[in-house]
N, C-alpha and C positions, 0 to 999 in steps of 0.2 A: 307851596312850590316843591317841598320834597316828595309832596305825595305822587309827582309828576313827572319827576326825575328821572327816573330809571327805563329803558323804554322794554326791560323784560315785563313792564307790568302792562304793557302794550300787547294787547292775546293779536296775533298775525293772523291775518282772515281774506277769503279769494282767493281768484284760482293760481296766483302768482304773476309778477310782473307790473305794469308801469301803475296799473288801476286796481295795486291790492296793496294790502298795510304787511309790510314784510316784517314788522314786530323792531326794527331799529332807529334809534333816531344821531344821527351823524352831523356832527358842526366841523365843519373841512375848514379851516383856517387857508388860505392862500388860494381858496374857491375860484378867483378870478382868472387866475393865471393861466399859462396853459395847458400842465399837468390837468390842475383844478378844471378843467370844463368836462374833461376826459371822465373822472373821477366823478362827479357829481354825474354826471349821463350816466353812469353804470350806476351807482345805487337808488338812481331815481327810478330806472328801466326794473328793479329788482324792488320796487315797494319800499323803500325807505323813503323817512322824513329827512332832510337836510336843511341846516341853519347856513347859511350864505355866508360869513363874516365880510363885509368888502371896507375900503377905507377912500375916502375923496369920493368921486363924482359917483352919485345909481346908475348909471348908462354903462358901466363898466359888465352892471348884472345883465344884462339885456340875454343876452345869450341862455345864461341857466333859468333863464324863470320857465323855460317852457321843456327842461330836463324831466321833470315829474309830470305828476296825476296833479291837477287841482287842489290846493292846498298842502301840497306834497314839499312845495321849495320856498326856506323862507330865510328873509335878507336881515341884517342887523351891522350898523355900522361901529366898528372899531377900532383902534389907534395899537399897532404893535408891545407901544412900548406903556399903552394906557391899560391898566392889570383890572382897574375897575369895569373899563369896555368889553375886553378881555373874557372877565367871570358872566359880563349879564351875556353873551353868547352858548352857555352851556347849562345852564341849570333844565334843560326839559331831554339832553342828549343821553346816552348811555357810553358813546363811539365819538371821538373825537381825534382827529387828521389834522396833522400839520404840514402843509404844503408851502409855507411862506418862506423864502427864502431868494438873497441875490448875489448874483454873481461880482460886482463890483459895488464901491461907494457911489454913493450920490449925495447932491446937495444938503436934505434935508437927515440921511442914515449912513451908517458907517457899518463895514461888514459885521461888526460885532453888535451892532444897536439890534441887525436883523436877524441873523445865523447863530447868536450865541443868546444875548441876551432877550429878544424875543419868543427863543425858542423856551427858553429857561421859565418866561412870563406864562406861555401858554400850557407850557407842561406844569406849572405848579398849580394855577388855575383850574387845569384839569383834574389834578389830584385832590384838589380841594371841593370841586364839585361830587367827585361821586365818581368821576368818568370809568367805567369798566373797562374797557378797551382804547390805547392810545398809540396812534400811530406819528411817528417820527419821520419825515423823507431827508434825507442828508445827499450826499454823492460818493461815489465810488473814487475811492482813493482819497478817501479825508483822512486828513493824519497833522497832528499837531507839532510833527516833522519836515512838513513837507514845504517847499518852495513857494506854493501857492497859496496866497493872503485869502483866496475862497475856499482852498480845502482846509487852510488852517483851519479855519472860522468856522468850518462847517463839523470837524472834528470836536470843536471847543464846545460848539453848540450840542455833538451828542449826549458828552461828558454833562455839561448841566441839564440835557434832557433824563439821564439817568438819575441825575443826583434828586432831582426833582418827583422823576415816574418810573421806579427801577424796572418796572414791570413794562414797559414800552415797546414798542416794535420797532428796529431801527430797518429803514430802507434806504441801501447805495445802488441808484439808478445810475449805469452809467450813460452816453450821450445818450439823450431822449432826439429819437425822429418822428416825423408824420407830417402829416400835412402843415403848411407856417410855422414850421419847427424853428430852431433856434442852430440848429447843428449843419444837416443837410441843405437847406433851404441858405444858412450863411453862406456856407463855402459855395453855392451856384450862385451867390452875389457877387463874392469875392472872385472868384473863381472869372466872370464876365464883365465886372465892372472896374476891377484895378488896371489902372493904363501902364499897363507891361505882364510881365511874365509871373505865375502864380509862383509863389516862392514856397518849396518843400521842405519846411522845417525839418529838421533829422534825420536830412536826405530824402525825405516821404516815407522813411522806413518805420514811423509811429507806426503801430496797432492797434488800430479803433474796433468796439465791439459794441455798436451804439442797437439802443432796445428801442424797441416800436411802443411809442407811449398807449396806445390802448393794452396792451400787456402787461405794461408797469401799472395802470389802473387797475386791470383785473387780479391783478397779483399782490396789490393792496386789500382788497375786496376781501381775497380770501384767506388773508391773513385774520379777519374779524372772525372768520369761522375754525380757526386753526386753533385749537387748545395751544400747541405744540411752539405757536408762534410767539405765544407771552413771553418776554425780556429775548427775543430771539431777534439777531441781525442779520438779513440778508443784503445778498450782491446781483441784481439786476442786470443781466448783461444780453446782449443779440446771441442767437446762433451760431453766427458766423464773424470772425475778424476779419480787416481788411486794413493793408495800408493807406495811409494818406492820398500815397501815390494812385493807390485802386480806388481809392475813392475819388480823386478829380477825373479821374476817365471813366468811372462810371457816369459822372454827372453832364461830363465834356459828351458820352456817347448820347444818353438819354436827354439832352437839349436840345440837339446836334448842332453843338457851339465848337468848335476849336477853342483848347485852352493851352497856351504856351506853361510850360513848369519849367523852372530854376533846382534844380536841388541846391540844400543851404547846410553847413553842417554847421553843429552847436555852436559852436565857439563866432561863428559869425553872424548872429541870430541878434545879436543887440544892435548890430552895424543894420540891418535890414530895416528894425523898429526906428529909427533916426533917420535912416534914407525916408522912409515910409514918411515920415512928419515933415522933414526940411521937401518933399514933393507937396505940399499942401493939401494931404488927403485926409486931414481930420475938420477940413472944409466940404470937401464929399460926403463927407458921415458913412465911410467902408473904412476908413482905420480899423483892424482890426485890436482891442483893446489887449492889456498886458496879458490878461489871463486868455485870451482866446490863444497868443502866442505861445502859453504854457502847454495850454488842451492840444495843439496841434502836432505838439513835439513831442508828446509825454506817450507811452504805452498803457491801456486802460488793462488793466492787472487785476486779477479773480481769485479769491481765497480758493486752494479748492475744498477746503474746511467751512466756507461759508455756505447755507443754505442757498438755494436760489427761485431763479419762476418755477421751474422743472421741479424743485420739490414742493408745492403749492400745488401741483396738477395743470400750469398754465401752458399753451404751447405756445412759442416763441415764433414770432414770426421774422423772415427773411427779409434784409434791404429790397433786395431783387421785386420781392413778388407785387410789394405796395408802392416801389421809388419811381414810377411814374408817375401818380396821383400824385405827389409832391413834385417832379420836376415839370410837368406838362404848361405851366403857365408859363414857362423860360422855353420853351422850343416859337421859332416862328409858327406863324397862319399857314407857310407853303405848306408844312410839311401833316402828313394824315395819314402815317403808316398804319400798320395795323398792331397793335399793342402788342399781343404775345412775339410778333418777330421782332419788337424794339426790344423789349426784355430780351429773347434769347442773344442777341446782337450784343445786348450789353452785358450778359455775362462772359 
């Protein structure tokens, strides 16, 4: 098995792309998710092997198996916190991606079982294999300071990612958009579905700098190739900042939904979370959860000492130019403008 290990001993051959052996072989831990589809498309399209890890139901893979060339993508089922399922994931890779990561508890994990101690599993796993290259994905603004029980976690989880893989690549993506996002996509839920007025945490005066998740893929990508990237952490952030406030009327313009806004200032932000529950909206399933209240209010803040996509070589793309392929399923049937005047309208 070690003779097989390595995938520099894999000679790269063709003319480049989906149906050539690009000479790496990459186990993306968090493959499923939806960074992970993004991620696995790009080094399948680029000749690498990828090992799938996924954990519960196969139907989950459905999507990646047809990421690569024939024999290009391959699945193996493992348990986070199971170090033996863990290891048999890695022994044929050289590159190994950790993308597993959650935003709140759940039943069966707790933000530490996944964000700290998972991360901890697969980074020592990794080192013990062989792995030359390990990527870490964290979030922007992790600090084992901070308010939020998910950047705490995700902070904690660097710290034994290092203590594990000193040599690691840390990546703080801050909000991830694109199409069925988690970001964008929320707030046009929230934004049309709360029965009253959208409420502007911090006045709307937050600063959001959210990145187009096909760049935060691409800018993982080439981090494998970056000598310069070894034990180096970068800050993944958009081009462009935008208030909360500019972001519901972006989304309010480009639906073409009227969205009533409330501004909320701090201090009245717990009183909102209690109204919000004693209304019985966590029967709707649009409660917005404790941490999305934090994400809302919070400023997404950029080392400017931290590396970023722009020094990777990646260009950053614009809410504007891609945010109606994300918002187009929330406009009615009437409407059939012509794309470039809804964008210009919405800037």
């Amino acid at each position: 098995m070690n003779q097989v290990r390595h995938a520099s001993r894999i000679v790269p051959h063709g003319k480049g792309g989906r149906s050539s052996v690009g000479g790496s072989v990459a186990t993306v831990f968090g493959s499923t998710g939806y960074l992970g589809r993004y991620l696995v498309q790009r080094l399948g399209r680029e000749g690498s092997q990828v090992i799938c890890p996924y954990r519960g139901c196969e139907l989950k893979t459905r999507e990646l198996r047809v990421m690569g060339d024939l024999g290009q993508i391959h699945f193996s089922e493992f348990g986070i916190l199971d170090e033996p399922s863990i290891a048999q994931c890695l022994p044929f890779s050289n590159v190994a991606i950790n993308l597993a990561g959650e935003q709140t508890a759940s039943r069966h994990f707790t933000l530490e079982d996944v964000n700290v101690d998972g991360a901890r599993n697969i980074a020592r796993a990794a080192r013990e294999a062989g792995i030359e290259r390990f990527v870490h994905v964290s979030a922007l603004g992790a600090d084992v300071d901070s308010p939020s029980a998910f950047l705490r976690s995700k902070a904690l989880g660097e710290e034994a990612v290092k203590e594990e893989f000193p040599e690691a690549t840390i990546i703080r993506p801050s909000n991830i958009f694109g199409p069925e996002d988690n970001f964008i996509s929320r707030l046009a839920d929230l934004s049309i579905k709360l029965p009253g007025p959208f409420p502007l945490l911090a006045m709307g005066e937050a600063s959001k700098a959210p990145v187009y998740v096909s760049d935060v893929a691409a800018g993982i990508v080439a981090t494998l190739a970056d000598p310069a990237a070894v034990g180096t952490t970068y800050e993944f952030a958009g081009p462009k900042a935008y208030t909360m406030e500019e972001l519901i009327n972006y989304i309010s313009a480009s639906t073409r939904k009227p969205v009533t806004t409330i501004p909320i200032p701090d201090l009245a932000t717990p009183a909102v979370m209690v109204a919000m529950r004693l209304a019985g909206m966590p029967r709707l399933k649009i409660l917005p959860n404790e941490e999305e209240f934090y994400q809302y209010s919070v400023d997404d803040v950029v080392s400017k000492k931290s590396a970023g996509l722009g020094t990777l070589g990646v260009a950053q793309t614009q809410l504007e130019s891609v945010g109606l392929t994300i918002l187009r399923r929330y406009r009615s049937h009437l409407y059939h403008d012509d794309i470039d005047a809804l964008m210009d309208e919405a800037k």
